[in-house]
C-alpha positions in Angstrom: 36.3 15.3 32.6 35.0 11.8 32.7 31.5 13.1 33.5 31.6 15.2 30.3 33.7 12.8 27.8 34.4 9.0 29.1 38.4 8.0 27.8 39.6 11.5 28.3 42.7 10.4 30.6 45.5 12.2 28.2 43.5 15.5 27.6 42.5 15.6 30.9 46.5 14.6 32.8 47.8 17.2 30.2 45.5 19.9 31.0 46.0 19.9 34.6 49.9 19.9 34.4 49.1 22.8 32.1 46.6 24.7 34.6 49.3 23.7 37.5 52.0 25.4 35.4 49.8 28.5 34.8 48.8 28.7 38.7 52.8 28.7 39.2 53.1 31.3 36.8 50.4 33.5 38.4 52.2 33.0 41.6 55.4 34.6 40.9 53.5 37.4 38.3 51.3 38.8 41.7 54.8 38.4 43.8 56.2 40.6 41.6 53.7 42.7 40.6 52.5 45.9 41.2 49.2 46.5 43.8 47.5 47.8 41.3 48.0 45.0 38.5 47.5 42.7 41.2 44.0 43.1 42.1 43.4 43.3 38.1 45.0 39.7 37.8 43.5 38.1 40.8 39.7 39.7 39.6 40.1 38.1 36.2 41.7 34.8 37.7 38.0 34.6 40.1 35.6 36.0 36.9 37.0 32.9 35.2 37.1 30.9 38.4 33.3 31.9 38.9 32.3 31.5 35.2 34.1 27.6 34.7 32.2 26.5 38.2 28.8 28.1 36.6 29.0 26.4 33.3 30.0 23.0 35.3 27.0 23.6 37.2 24.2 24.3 34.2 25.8 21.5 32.2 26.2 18.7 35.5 22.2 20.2 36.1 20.4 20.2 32.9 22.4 17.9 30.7 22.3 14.5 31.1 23.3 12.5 28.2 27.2 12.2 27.6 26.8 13.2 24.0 25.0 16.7 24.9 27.6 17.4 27.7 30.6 16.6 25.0 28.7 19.0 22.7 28.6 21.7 25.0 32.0 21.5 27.4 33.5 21.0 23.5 32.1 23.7 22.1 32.5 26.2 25.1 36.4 24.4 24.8 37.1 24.7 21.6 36.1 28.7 21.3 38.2 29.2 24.6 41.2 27.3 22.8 41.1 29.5 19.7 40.9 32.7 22.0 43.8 31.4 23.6 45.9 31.3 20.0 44.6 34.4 18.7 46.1 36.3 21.7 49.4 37.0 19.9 47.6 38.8 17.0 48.4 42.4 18.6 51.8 41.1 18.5 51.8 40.2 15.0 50.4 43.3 14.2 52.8 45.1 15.8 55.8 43.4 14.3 54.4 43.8 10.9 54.0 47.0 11.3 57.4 47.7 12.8 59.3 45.7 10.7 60.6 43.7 14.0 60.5 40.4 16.0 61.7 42.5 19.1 58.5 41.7 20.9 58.1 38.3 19.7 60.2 35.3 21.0 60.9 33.1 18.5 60.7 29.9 21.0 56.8 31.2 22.3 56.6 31.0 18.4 58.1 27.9 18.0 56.1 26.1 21.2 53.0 27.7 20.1 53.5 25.9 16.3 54.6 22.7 17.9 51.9 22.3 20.4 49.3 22.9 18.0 50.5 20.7 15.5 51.0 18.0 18.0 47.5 18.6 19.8 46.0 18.3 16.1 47.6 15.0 15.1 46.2 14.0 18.3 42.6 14.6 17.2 42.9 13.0 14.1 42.9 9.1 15.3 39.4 8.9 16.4 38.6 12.3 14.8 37.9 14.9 17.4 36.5 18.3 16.2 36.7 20.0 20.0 40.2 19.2 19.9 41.4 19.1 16.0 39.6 22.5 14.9 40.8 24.5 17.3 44.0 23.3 17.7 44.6 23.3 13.7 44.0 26.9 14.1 46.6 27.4 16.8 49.2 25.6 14.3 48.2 27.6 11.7 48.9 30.8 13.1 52.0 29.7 14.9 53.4 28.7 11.3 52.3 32.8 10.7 54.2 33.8 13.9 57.5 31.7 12.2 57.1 33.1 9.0 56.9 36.5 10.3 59.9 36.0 12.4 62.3 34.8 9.6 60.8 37.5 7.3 61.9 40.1 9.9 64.5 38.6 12.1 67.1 40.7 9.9 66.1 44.3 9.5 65.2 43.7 13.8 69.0 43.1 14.1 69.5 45.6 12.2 67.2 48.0 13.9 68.6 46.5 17.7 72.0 47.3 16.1 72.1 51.1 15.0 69.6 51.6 18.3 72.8 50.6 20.6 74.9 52.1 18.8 73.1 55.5 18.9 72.8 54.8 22.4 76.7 54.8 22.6 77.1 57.3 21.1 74.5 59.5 23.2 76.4 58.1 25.9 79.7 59.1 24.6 78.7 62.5 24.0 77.3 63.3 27.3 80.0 61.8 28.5 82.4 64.4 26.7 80.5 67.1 27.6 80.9 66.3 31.7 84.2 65.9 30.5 84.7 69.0 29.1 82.4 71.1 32.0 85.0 69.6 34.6 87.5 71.0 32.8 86.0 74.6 32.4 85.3 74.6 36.3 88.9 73.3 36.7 90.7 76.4 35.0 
């Protein structure tokens, strides 16, 4: 925001394309969605809402040098950024302990990598902390997501293969035994 950080143009065009994709992603989530995860979604969506306006509102009110403001809206930033990258840990949890990638797209992976990495290089040239730190992290663990996903991508096929094919077969043996109660009501 240029109230917060002057020659912010880029972070700030690319972060509202982001928060207009999200708002179209909300949309069709609470279309969709059941009544009762819809009132959860649209409570958190106004606790953040309310929180974002309160912060703006302390910092616009008792800040009033640029450099305190950055500091601050940076900080606040950069510890809601790594929050934002961590979120996948369940996941990785999950898959290490499963032994699969069933869970975890490889292109969520792939993007989450990628924009980190991209959002760090960024940072480098003038060197921004609220932007490099955080988003170094982000790349960091996506490179963990990818690592994990070519470690495992094998046995999951594995495990997605003999899981159909048990299905099948379950299938194929009810199947039979319709088959063969037909028959006994037949004769």
């Amino acid at each position: 925001m240029p109230f917060v950080h002057p020659h912010s143009l880029p972070v700030v065009t690319t972060n509202g394309a982001g928060v207009v994709i999200e708002i179209s992603y909300l949309v069709i989530f609470l279309m969709f969605a059941d009544p009762r995860k819809r009132v959860r979604v649209v409570s958190i969506v106004l606790l953040e809402i309310l929180v974002f306006v309160g912060l703006v509102a302390l910092v616009l009110t008792f800040v009033h040098t640029l450099g305190m403001r950055s500091t601050i809206v940076g900080s606040i930033s950069a510890a809601a950024n790594v929050i934002m990258y961590a979120s996948p840990l369940s996941i990785m949890r999950l898959v290490i302990t499963t032994k699969s990638v069933e869970y975890m797209p490889f292109l969520l992976s792939l993007f989450c990598f990628s924009t980190g990495l991209c959002w760090f290089l960024y940072a480098l040239f003038p060197f921004d902390p609220f932007i490099a730190v955080p988003n170094g992290i982000g790349a960091l663990l996506g490179m963990v997501q990818l690592i994990l996903y070519t470690t495992f991508y094998k046995s999951t096929k594995k495990m997605l293969a003999a899981r159909k094919e048990k299905a099948e077969m379950g299938l194929a043996v009810m199947g039979s035994s319709i088959m063969q109660d037909g028959n006994n009501a037949n004769t």
